[in-house]
C-alpha positions in Angstrom: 50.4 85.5 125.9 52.5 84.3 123.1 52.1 82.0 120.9 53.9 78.7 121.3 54.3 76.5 117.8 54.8 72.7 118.2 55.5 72.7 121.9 57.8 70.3 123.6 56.1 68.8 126.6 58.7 66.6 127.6 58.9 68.0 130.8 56.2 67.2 132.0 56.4 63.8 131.9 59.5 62.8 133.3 59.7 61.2 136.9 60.0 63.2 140.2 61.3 62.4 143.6 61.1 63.9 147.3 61.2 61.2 149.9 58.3 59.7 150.4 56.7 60.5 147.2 57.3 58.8 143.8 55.7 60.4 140.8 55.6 59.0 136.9 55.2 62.7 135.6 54.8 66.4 137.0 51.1 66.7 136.4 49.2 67.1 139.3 45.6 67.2 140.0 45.3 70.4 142.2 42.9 70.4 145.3 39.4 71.3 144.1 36.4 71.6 146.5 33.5 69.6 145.5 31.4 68.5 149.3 30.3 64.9 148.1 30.9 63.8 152.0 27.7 64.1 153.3 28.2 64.3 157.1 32.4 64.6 156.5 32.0 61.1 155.3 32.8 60.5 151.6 30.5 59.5 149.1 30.6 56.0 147.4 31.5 57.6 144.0 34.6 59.5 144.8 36.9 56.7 144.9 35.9 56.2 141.2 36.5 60.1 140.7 39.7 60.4 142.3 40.8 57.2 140.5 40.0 57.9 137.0 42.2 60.5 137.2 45.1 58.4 138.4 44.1 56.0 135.1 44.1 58.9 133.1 48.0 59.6 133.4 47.9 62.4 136.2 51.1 61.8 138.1 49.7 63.1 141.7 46.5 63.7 143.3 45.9 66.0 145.6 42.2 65.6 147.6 40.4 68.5 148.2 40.5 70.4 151.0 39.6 68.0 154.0 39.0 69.3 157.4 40.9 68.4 160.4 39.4 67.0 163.8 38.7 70.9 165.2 34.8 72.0 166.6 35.1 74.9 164.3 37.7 73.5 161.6 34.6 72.7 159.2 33.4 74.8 155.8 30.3 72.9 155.7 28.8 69.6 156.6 29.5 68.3 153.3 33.2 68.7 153.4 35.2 65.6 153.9 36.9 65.1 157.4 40.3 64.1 158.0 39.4 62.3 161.5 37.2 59.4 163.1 37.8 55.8 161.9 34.3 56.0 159.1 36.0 59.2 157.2 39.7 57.8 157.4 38.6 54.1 156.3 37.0 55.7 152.9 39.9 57.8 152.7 41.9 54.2 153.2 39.4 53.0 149.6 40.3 56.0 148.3 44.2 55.7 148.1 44.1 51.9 147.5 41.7 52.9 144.1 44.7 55.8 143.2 47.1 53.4 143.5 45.9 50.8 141.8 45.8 52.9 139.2 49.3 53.9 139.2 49.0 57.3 141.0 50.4 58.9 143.9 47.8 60.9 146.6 48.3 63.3 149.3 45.2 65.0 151.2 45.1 68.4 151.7 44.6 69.6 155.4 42.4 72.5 156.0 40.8 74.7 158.6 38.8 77.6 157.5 38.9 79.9 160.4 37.1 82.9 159.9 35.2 81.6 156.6 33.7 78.7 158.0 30.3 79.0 156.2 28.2 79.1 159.7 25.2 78.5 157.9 26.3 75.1 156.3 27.5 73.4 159.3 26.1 70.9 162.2 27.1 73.9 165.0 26.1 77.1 163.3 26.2 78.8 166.8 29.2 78.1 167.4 31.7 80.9 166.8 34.5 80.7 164.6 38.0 81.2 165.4 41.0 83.4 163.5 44.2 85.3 164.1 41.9 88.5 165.1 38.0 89.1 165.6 37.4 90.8 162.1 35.0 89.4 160.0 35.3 87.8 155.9 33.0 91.0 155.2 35.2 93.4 156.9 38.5 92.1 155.1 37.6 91.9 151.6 38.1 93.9 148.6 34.4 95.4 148.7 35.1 96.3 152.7 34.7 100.0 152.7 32.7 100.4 149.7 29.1 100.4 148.6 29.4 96.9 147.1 28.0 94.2 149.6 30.1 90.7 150.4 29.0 87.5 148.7 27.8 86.4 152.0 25.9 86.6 154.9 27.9 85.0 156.9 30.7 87.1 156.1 29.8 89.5 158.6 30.0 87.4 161.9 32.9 88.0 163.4 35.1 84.9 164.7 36.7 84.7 168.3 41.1 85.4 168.0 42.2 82.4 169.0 43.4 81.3 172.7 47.1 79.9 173.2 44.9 76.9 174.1 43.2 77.4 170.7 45.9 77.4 168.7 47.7 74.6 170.5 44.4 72.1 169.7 44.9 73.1 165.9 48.2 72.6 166.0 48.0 69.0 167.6 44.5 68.5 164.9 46.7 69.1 162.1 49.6 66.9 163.3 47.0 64.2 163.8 45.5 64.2 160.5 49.0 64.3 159.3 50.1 61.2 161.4 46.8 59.6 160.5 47.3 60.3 156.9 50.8 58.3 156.8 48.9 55.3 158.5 46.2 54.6 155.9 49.0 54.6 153.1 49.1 58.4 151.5 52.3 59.3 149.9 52.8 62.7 151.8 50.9 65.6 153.4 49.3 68.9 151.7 48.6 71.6 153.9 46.2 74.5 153.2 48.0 77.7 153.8 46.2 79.3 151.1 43.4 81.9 150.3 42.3 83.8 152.9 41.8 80.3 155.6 43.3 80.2 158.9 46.7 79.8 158.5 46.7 82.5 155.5 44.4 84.9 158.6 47.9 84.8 160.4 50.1 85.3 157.8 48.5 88.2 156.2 48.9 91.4 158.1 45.2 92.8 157.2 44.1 90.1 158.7 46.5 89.8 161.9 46.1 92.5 164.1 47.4 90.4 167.1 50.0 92.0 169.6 51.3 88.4 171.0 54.0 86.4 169.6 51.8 85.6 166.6 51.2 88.9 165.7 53.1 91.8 164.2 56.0 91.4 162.0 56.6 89.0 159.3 58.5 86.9 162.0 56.0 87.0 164.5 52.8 86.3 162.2 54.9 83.3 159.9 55.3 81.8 164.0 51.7 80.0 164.1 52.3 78.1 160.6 55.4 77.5 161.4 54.8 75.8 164.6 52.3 73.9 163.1 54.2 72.5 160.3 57.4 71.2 162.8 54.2 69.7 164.5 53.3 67.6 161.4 56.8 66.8 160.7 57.6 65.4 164.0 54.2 63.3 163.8 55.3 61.8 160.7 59.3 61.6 160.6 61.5 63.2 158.5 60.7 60.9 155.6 57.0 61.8 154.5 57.0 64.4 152.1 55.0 67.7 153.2 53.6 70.3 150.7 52.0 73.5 151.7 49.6 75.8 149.7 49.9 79.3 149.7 48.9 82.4 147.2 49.0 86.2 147.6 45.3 86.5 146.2 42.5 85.3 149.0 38.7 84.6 148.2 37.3 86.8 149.5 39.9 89.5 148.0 41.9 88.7 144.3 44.1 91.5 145.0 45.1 91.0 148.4 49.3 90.1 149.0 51.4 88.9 151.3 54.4 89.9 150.3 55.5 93.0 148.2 59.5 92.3 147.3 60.9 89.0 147.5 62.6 89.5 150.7 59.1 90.0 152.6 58.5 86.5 150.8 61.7 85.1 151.9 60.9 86.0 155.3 58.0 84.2 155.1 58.6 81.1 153.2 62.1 80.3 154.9 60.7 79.7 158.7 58.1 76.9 156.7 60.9 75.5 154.6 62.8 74.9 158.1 59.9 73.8 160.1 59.5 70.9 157.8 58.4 71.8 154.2 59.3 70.1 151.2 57.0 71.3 148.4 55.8 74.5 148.1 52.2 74.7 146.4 52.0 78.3 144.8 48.5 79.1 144.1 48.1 81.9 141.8 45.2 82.5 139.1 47.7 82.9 135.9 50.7 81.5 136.6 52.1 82.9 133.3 52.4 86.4 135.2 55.8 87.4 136.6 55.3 88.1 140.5 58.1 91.1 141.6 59.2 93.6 138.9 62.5 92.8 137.4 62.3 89.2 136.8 60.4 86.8 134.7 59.7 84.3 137.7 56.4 83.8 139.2 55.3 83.0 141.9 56.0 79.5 142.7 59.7 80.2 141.1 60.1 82.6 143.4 59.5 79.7 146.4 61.8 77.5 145.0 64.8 80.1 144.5 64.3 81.4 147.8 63.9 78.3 149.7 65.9 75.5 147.5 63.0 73.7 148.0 60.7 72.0 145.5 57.9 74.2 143.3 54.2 73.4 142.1 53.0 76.3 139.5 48.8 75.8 139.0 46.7 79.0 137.8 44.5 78.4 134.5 47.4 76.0 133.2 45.2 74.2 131.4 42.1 76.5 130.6 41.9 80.2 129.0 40.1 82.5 131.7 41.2 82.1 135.3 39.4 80.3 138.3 36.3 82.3 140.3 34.9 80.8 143.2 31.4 79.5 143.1 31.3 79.2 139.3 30.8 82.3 138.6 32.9 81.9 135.1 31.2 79.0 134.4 33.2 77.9 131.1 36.7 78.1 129.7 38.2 76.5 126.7 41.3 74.5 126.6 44.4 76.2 126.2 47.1 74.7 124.3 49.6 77.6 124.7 50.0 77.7 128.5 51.0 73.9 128.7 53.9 74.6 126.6 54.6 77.6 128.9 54.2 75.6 132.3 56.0 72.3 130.8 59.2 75.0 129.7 59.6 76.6 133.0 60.1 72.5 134.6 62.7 72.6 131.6 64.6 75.3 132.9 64.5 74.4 136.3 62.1 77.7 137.4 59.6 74.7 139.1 59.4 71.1 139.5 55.4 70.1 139.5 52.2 71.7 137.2 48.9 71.9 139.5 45.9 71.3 136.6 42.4 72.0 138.1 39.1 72.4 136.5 40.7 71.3 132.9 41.1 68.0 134.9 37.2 68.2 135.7 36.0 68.7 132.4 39.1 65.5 131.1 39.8 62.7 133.4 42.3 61.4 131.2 43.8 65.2 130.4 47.8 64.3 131.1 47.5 61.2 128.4 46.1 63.7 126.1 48.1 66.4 126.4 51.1 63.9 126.5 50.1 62.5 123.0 49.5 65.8 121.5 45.5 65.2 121.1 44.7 68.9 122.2 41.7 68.4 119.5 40.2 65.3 122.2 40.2 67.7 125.3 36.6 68.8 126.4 36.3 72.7 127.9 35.2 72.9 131.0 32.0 73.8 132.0 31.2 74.4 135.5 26.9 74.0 134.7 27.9 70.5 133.8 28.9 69.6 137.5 27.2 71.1 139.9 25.9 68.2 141.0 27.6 65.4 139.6 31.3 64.6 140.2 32.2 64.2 136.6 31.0 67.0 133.8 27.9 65.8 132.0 26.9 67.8 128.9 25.2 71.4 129.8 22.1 72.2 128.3 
């Protein structure tokens, strides 16, 4: 990339709008997974964690991803849930400690579908549920080479879902949503992204249906679609929704949903009318152009195609992109790519800057970056908390 003297970050730091939320700035804290909810039920330390960053200058936080009330909705038994009255009232702690300190907070919304880790949760012989019966193993980039998945539970295959089935995630989601707006958040994420449920229907590799969800871009956009008009009717047209989604999946870096940006039209517009407000474009660089022929990436793309608001997030504030699992465990800061992100909010290309694992490694990154103090920003490490909710020093 090139090299940006004496940036203007500006930008960033002006206020943003869209209904129910209120923001100081456009730095958000981006969902990151980090299972301190033993049993779904969140740890005492994570209000503290959540919070800090709020006190740090972050304008928004977005929670990990935090499952909805479904059998087979889970990752593992250390993910947060989004139901039952001992997960929502920490959840109630956790906004109260955000706000306190003068952030915003959505949770993110998540079903895993077909990679549910089935060796990490409390019903392991339960099967789990997708668009179509083929496995992790089976759609990811290794799948018809010599090279083995990551996983062994990427080869069990999950169940295609029921009308029934997807009618119970549907009304799961829309209750998390509604529950959500009754313990004080100030909108709704939802996880489209990566490879998880939703993202199984979306992505025709992964949808081999031959129903109404399956198909064509209009028939496989129909499921998320649905769901999202769900959550929107369960909290009114005044709570602000955001919904994740990415080309790339875990499981597969190179994998894409759309080719052109009329295959991501078609796909984006049937959300934006069901009830999104914000899209969350989740790519790893998100300095790279996304079609040939223009400079816009991804999430610029979702907000000229839609009118609708755009977050950008991918190695914004670190060097080397994100790899599940920790595989790159350390990165240094990167100075350049703010100036980048906070210049494409200038022009207009998106409205929000998603800041992830830089935000790990810097609690109180947005007032440094603000004041210029690049020097005071820590890299991140991922050795330094793998066990811990804050980075401690590696050895």
């Amino acid at each position: 990339m090139m090299t940006i003297r004496q940036p203007d970050l500006e930008a960033l730091f002006q206020p943003f709008a869209c209904k129910s939320l209120r923001l100081r700035n456009r730095t958000v804290m981006a969902p990151m997974t980090r299972m301190f909810a033993p049993d779904g039920v969140l740890a005492g330390e994570v209000d503290a964690y959540y919070a800090r960053r709020a006190a740090g200058g972050t304008g928004l936080i977005v929670s990990e991803g935090t499952v909805i009330g479904h059998p087979v909705s889970h990752f593992s038994s250390t993910v947060p849930h989004f139901y039952g009255d001992a997960a929502l009232e920490r959840w109630r702690s956790v906004v109260a400690a955000i706000h306190a300190a003068g952030g915003a907070f959505v949770p993110q919304l998540w079903h895993t579908g077909s990679s549910r880790r089935r060796n990490l949760v409390s019903n392991p012989d339960v099967p789990s549920v997708s668009a179509s019966d083929l496995s992790e193993a089976e759609l990811s980039a290794s799948a018809g080479s010599n090279a083995a998945p990551p996983h062994d539970h990427a080869h069990l295959k999950p169940e295609p879902m029921t009308d029934a089935d997807i009618e119970a995630v549907i009304a799961a989601f829309a209750d998390a949503a509604r529950a959500a707006k009754a313990i004080g958040c100030d909108g709704v994420a939802i996880h489209g992204a990566h490879g998880y449920l939703i993202d199984q229907f979306l992505w025709a590799r992964s949808n081999l249906r031959e129903d109404r969800y399956g198909g064509d871009i209009g028939n496989r956009v129909r499921f998320g679609a649905e769901l999202i008009a769900a959550v929107r009717a369960a909290v009114g047209p005044d709570f602000a929704i955001m919904f994740r989604f990415s080309q790339w999946k875990s499981h597969d870096y190179g994998a894409r949903l759309a080719e052109t940006p009329a295959e991501l039209e078609r796909i984006l517009g049937p959300l934006a009318e069901a009830g999104v407000d914000i899209f969350d474009a989740s790519t790893r660089r998100f300095w790279q152009p996304e079609f040939e022929g223009s400079p816009l990436n991804l999430a610029g793309w979702a907000k000229a195609l839609t009118g609708k608001a755009a977050m950008t997030v991918g190695s914004v504030g670190l060097e080397s992109p994100f790899t599940p699992g920790g595989r790159t465990p350390g990165s240094a800061i990167a100075t350049d790519n703010v100036a980048v992100a906070a210049a494409m909010v200038e022009r207009g290309e998106v409205d929000l800057i998603g800041v992830g694992r830089a935000l790990i490694a810097n609690p109180d990154w947005a007032d440094r970056v603000r004041e210029g103090a690049f020097d005071r920003l820590r890299p991140y490490d991922a050795r330094g908390h793998r066990r811990t909710l804050e980075q401690i020093d590696a050895e």
